[in-house]
N, C-alpha and C positions, 0 to 999 in steps of 0.2 A: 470375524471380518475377513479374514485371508482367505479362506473358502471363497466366499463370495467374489471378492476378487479374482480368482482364479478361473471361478464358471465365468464373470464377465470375460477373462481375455483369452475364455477358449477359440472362439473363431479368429480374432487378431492373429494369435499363436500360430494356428494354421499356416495361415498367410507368411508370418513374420522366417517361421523356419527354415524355409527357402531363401534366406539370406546366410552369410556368415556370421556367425555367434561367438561372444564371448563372456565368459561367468568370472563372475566376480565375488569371492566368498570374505560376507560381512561379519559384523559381531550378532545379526538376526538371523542369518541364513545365507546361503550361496545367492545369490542373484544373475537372470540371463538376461545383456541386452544383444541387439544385433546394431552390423554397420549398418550406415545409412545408404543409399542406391548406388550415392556417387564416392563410396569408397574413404571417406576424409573421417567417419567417426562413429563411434557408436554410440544407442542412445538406450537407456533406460528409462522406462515410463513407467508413472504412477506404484512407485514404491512407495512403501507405509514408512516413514520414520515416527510416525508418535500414531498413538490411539485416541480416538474423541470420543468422550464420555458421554454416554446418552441417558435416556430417563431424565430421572430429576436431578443426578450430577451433570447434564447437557452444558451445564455454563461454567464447571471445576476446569481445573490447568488438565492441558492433554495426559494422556496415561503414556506408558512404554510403549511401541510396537508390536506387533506381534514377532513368534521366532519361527521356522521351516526350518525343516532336513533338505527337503529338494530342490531344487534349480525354481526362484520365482521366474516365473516368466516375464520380464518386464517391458509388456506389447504396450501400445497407445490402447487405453480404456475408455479415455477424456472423461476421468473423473472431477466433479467439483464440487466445490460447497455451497449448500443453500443458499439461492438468492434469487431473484426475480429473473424467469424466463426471459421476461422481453430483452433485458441483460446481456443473454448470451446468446451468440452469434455462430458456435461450432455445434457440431454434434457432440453431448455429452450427456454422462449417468449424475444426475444429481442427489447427494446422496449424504447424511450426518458423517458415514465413516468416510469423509475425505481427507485426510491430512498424509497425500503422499507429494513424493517428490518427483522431477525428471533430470536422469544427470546425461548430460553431455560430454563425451572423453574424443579428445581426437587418437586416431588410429597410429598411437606411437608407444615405442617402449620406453619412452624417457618416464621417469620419476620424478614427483617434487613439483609437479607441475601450477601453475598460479592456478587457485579456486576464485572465480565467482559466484556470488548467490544474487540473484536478481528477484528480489520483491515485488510481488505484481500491485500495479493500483486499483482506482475502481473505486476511492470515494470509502471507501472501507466496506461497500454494500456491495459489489459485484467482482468479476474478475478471478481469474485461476492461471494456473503459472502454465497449464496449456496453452494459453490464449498469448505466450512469450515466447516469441518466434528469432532464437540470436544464434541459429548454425552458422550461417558468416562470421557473423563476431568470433567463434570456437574456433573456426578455421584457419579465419585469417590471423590468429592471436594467438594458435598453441596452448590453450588454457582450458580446465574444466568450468561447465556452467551448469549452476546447480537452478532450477525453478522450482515451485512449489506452491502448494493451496495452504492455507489459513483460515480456520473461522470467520465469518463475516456479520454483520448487523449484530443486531441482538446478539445472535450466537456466539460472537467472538468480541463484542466490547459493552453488553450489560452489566450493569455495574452499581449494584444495591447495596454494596459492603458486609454482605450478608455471608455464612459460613456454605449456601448454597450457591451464590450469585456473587463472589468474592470479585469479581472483575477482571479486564485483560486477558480473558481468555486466548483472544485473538494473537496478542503479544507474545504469551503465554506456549503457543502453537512456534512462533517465531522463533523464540529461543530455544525451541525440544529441536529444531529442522537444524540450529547452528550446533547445539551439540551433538546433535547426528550426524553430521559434517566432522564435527571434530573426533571422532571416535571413528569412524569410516571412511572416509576420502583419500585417507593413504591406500587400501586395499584398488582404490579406480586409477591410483598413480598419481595423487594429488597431494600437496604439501600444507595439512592440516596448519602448521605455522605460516603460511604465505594465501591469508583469505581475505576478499574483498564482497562486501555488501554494497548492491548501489539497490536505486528504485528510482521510480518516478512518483508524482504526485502522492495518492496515500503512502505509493511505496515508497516514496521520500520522505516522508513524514514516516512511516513506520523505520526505515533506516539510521533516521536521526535519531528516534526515540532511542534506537539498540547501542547506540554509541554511548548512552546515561544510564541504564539499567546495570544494578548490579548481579541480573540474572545471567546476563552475557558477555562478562568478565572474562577476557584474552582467547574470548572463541573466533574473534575476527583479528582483523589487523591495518586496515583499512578501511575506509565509508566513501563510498557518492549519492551524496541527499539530491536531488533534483526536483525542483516544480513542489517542496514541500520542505517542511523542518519541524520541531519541535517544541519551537516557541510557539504561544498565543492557542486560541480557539480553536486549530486544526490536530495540535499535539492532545490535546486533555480537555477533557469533559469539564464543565467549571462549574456545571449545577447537574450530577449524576441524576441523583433521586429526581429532580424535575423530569430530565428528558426521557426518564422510561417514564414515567408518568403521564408525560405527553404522546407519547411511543404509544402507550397502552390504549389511551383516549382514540387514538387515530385507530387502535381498531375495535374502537366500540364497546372495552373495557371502561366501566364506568367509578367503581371501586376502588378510584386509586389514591384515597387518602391516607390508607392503613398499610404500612411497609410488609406485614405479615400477607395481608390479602393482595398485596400487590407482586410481593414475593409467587403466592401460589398462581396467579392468574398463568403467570412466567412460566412456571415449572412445569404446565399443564396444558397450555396452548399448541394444540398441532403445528407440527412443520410448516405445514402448507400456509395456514394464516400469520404466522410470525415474520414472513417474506411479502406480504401484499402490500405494503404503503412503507417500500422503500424512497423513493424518489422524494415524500419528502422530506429525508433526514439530512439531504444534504444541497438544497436552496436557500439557505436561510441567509435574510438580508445581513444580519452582524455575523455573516463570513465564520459563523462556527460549525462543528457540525454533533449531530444527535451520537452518533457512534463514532468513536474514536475511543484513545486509551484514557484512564483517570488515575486519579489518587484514589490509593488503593489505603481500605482501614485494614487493621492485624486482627485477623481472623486465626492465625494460626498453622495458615499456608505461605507457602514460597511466593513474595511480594514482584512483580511486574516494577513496579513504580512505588516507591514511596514519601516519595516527594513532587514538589509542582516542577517541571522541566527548568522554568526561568529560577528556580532557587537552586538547582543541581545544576546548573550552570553559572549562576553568581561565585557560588561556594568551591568552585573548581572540582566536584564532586566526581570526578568520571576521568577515562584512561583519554593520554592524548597519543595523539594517534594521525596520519598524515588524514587531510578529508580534504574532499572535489567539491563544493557544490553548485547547482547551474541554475540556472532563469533563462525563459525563454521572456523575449522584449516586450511583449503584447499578450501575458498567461490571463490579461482582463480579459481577453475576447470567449474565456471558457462560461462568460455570465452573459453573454450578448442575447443568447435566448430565453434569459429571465425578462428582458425587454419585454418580450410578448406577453408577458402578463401582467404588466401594468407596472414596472419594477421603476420606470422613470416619473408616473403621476405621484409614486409613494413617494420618490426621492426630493419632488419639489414640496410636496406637504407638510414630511416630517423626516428632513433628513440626518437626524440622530439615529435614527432605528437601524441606516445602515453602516454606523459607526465599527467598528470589528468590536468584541462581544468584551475581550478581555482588558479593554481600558474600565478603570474603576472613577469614578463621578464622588465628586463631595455631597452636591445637588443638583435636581432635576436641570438648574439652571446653569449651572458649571456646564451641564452636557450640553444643552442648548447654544452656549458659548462656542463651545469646542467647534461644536458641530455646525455650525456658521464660519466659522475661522475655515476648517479643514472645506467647506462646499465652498467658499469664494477661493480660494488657492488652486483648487481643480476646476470649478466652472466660471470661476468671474463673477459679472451679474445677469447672465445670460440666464434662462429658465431650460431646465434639465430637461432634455428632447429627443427628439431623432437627427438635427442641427448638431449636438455634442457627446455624439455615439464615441466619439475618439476618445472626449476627455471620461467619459465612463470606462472605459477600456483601461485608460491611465489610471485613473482613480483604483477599480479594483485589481487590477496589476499588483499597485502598490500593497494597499489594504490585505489583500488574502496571501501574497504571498512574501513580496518584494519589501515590504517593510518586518516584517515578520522574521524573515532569513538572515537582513542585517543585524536587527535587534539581539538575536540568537547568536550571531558570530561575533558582533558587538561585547557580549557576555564571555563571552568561551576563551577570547583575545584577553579580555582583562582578569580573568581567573588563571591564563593556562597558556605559558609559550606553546606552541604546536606549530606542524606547516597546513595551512590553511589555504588553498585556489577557488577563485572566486570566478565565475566567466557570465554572461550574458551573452546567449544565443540568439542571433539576429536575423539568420541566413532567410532571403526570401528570392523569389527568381519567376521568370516571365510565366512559370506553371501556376504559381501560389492565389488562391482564392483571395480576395480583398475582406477587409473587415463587413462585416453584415451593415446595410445599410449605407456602405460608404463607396470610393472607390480606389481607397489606400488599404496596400501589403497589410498584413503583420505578421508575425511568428505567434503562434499558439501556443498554449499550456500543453509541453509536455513533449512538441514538436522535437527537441534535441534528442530525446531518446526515440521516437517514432521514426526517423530517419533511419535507425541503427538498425530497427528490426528487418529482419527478410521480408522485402516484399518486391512485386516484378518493378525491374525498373523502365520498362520498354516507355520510350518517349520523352525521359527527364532527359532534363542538358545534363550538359558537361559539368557545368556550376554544381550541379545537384552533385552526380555519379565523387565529384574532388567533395563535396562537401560530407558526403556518405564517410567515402575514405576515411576523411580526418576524422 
């Protein structure tokens, strides 16, 4: 794999040389990154921290890195991991051996410096820690910032229970990137004991999950969950063997009653078609989704999860630890364009089907129940429309994330003194697009972190530029 990487970033390197360089010698090999134009930092691109297993191991836990004698060269590749084109929006190689990182060092001699690791989102089907744009944030904070790629869809969270398809890969990749961090970061000037994990949305969900796992035991030291947690339908898979099943159906695999024959379909399916019918793993009316992490059976392998999140948070099972986590006021508007496909005629039909996935029913009729109670609470007796696009907003607000996060801290409070911060991001301003349909503000899924990222600010108010700041 390092070969190949290396012919990729022959022409980068070119280019890159003509800057000032500085090398950095790991426990895998020296590594070269250069400053950035404007003199504040240097950055290293798409370094290997873990190796992804390909063949018929494609779904086992990442491997070690590879090691070098020479100076890696660590130019921009825009390497990522398998996932639907239409997806990604930057020039990049996509490609199974993706599981490198970029680190961000500001141009100082100081030592001990605070680590960031930023978990990219993406639904768990798209997204690469290229596509995390936070030199500001490094600049104006004196702190390294670590981004990084992880297995995705299938790749990174099929989940058969099987001695090939053990599961969590994805996770799996997560916690090889923190011990790579923890074994290396002091060589960039960073303070392996002074590390902070945040994310958004999956990345928030992937964050929280890391804060329960006993695979990533005192590799951090703080968490910022945002726009996701690890309670409910979006943390854990709650019917595995179904949703590859259905996974497999979607692409025309038809053999999926026999775990053996469903096993090899997996094992054997090209790259190419294992990424075609991502989008729909993650519409689904009961607010679950198809790829995400599971409960993992003992195969024999180092376990991601061994238990259900809401039981390793009843039981006080995990380190406490200070945690941020955020909601943005209006994250239902991230379903508004379910609307177009008939998402409000379902809702007046049969509106149990869009109950969130992990409430458990005595009888058909309890749901029925439920599911009357919670539609007149949100809509009244109004008929669910284009008229009550707000309270659908509200409603899946709550449902996919906002009742999900409390429930989760709800748990965590009553297992486990810790310091805990709660915020709700609200900010909207005479720029902001109104909800679909409507012709009221709202703040979007995931808006608190998209703020943060570099992008031009030419034309935002003041409101905006203070609210960046903060």
């Amino acid at each position: 794999m390092l070969c190949l990487l290396v012919l990729l970033g022959a022409a980068a390197t070119a280019t890159a040389q003509t800057a000032e360089s500085r090398v950095v010698t790991t426990h895998h090999g020296p590594i070269r990154g250069y400053k950035d134009p404007d003199g504040s930092m240097y950055s290293f691109y798409d370094v290997p921290y873990a190796t992804a297993p390909t063949g018929r191991d494609k779904f086992k836990a990442p491997l070690p890195p590879p090691t070098w004698t020479q100076p890696f060269e660590a130019v921009p590749r825009g390497i990522i991991c398998p996932q639907l084109n239409i997806l990604v929006t930057v020039p990049h190689i996509m490609q199974e051996h993706c599981l490198v990182a970029n680190i961000f060092v500001p141009d100082t001699n100081d030592t001990n410096l605070p680590v960031v690791v930023n978990v990219h989102g993406g639904g768990f089907v798209g997204g690469s820690g290229s596509a995390i744009h936070l030199k500001n944030f490094v600049k104006n904070n004196s702190m390294i910032l670590i981004t990084f790629n992880y297995r995705l869809a299938a790749y990174g969270f099929l989940c058969l229970g099987t001695e090939n398809v053990p599961g969590n890969a994805g996770m799996k990749d997560q916690a090889a990137l923190l011990r790579w961090v923890n074994q290396n970061i002091a060589q960039f000037g960073g303070n392996p004991n002074d590390v902070t994990v945040m994310g958004c949305s999956a990345g928030g969900i992937s964050t929280d999950l890391l804060t329960i796992s006993n695979m990533t035991r005192n590799l951090f030291h703080r968490a910022i969950p945002e726009s996701g947690c690890s309670y409910g339908a979006f943390g854990i898979q709650y019917d595995p063997i179904q949703n590859a099943r259905d996974y497999a159906r979607l692409l025309n695999y038809t053999n999926i009653d026999s775990i053996e024959d469903l096993e090899e379909f997996y094992l054997t399916v090209p790259a190419e078609t294992l990424a075609t019918r991502l989008m729909s793993t993650i519409i689904h009316p009961d607010s679950s989704l198809t790829f995400t992490a599971c409960l993992e059976r003992d195969v024999g392998v180092e376990m991601f999860l061994q238990d259900d999140p809401a039981d390793i948070l009843k039981n006080g099972d995990f380190p406490a630890m200070p945690l941020l986590y955020g909601l943005a006021k209006d994250e239902g508007m991230s379903r508004t364009a379910n609307v177009l496909t008939g998402w409000l005629s379902k809702m007046n039909e049969h509106f149990s089907d869009f109950l969130p996935r992990e409430l458990e029913f005595e009888s058909v009729q309890e749901k029925d129940r439920v599911a009357n109670t919670v539609r007149t609470f949100y809509f009244g007796n109004r008929p669910i429309g284009l008229s009550t696009i707000l309270e659908y907003v509200d409603y899946y607000t709550d449902v996919m994330f906002g009742y999900r996060m409390m429930k989760g801290l709800t748990l965590r409070l009553e297992a486990k003194d810790q310091p805990i911060y709660l915020y709700q991001y609200s900010f909207v301003d005479e720029n902001t697009q109104p909800i679909w349909f409507t012709n009221v503000t709202g703040t979007d899924h995931c808006e608190q972190a998209n703020i943060m990222f570099d992008h031009d600010t030419t034309g935002k108010t003041d409101a905006y530029i203070n609210m960046q700041n903060i």
